[in-house]
C-alpha positions in Angstrom: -4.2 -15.9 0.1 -7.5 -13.7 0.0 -7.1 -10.4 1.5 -8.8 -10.3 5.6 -8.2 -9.5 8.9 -5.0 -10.1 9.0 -4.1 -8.3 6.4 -5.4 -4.7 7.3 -4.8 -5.2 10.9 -1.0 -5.3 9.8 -1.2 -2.4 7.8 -2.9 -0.4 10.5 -0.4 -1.6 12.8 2.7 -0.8 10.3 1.0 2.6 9.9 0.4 2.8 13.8 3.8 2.4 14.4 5.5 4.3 12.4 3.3 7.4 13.2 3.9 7.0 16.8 7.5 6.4 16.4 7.9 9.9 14.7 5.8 12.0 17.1 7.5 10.6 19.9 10.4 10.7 18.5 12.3 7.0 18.3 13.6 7.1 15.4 15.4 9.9 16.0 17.9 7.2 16.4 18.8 5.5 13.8 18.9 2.0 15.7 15.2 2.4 15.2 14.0 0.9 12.1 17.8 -2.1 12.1 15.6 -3.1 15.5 12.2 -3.5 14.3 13.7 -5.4 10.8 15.6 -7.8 13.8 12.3 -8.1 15.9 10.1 -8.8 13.0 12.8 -11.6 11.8 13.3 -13.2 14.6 9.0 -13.9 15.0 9.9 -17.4 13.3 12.5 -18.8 15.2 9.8 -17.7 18.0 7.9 -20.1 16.1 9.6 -22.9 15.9 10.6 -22.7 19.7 6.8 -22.8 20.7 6.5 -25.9 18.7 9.2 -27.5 19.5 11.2 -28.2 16.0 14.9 -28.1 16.5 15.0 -28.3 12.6 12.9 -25.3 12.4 14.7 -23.1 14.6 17.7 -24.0 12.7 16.6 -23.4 9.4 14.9 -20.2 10.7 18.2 -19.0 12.3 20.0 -19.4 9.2 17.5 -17.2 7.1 17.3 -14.9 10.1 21.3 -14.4 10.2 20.6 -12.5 6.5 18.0 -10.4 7.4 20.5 -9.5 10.5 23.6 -8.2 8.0 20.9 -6.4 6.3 19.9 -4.6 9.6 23.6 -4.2 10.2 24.8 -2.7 6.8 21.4 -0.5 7.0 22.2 0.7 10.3 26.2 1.2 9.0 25.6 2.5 5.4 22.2 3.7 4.5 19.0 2.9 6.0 17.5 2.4 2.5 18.8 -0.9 2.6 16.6 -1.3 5.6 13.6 -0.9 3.1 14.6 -3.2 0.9 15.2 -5.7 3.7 11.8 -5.1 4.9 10.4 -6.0 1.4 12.6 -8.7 1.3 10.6 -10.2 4.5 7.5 -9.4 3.2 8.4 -11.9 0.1 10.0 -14.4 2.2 6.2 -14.1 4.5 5.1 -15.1 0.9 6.8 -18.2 0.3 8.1 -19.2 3.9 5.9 -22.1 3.4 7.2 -23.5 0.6 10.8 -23.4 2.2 10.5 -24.1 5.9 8.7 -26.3 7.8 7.4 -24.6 11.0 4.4 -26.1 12.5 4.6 -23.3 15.1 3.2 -20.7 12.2 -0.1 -19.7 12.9 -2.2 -19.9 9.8 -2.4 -16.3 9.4 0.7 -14.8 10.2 1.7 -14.7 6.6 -0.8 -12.0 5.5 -0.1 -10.1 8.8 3.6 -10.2 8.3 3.6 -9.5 4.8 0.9 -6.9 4.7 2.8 -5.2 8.0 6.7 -5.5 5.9 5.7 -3.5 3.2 3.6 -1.1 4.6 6.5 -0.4 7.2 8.8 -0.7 3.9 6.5 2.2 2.6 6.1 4.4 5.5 9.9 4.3 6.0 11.0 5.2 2.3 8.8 8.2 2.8 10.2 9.1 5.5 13.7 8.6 4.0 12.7 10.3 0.6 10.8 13.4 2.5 14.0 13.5 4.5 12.7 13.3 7.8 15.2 10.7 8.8 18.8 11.3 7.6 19.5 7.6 5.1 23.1 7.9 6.1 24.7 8.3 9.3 26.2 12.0 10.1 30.0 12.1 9.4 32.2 12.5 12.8 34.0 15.2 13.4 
């Protein structure tokens, strides 16, 4: 996979993103960042709907049900499990391939995908290491 288009387009998207979301102030909520790890999983079983594959959307349901406890138990526990579960994607974008056929895949999502995981798994650990977002949710009273 040579680095292109689709590589630095999701980067700048990531980056895009994550900006905007601070200055206008979504993730505020911590909902925020379990969403985007739910939307960006569920892009596959998208996939496999526009081509058609029942076996696809199965198999793509069943590795999206993971990255959904993941969003859960970020959301619940600490959202620094929600930047390992973005890497996470960003490695399964690697080798999705290799484990599941999808002929509704375009040829470059991969690099986009990947490229936009980590860089969305970077922006938020800075933000979670700066403190600008709380990692654990506030105790009630």
């Amino acid at each position: 996979m040579a680095i292109g288009t689709p590589w630095w387009t999701g980067l700048g998207l990531a980056l895009a993103v994550t900006i905007l979301a601070r200055v206008v102030g979504f993730d505020r909520d911590r909902a925020f960042y379990p969403t985007l790890l739910l939307v960006i999983a569920s892009c596959y079983g998208l996939f496999a709907v526009m081509s058609g594959s029942m076996s696809a959307l199965v198999t793509e349901t069943v590795a999206m049900t993971g990255f959904l406890l993941v969003a859960v138990l970020g959301f619940r526990a600490n959202l620094w499990f929600l930047v390992a579960g973005l890497l996470a994607h960003g490695i399964f974008d690697y080798v999705h391939a290799y484990l599941i056929p999808n002929p509704g895949v375009p040829a470059w999502w991969s690099g986009f995908c990947l490229s936009y995981d980590v860089m969305a798994a970077a922006c938020l650990a800075v933000l979670l290491g700066c403190s600008r977002i709380p990692a654990r949710p506030r105790a009630l009273p």
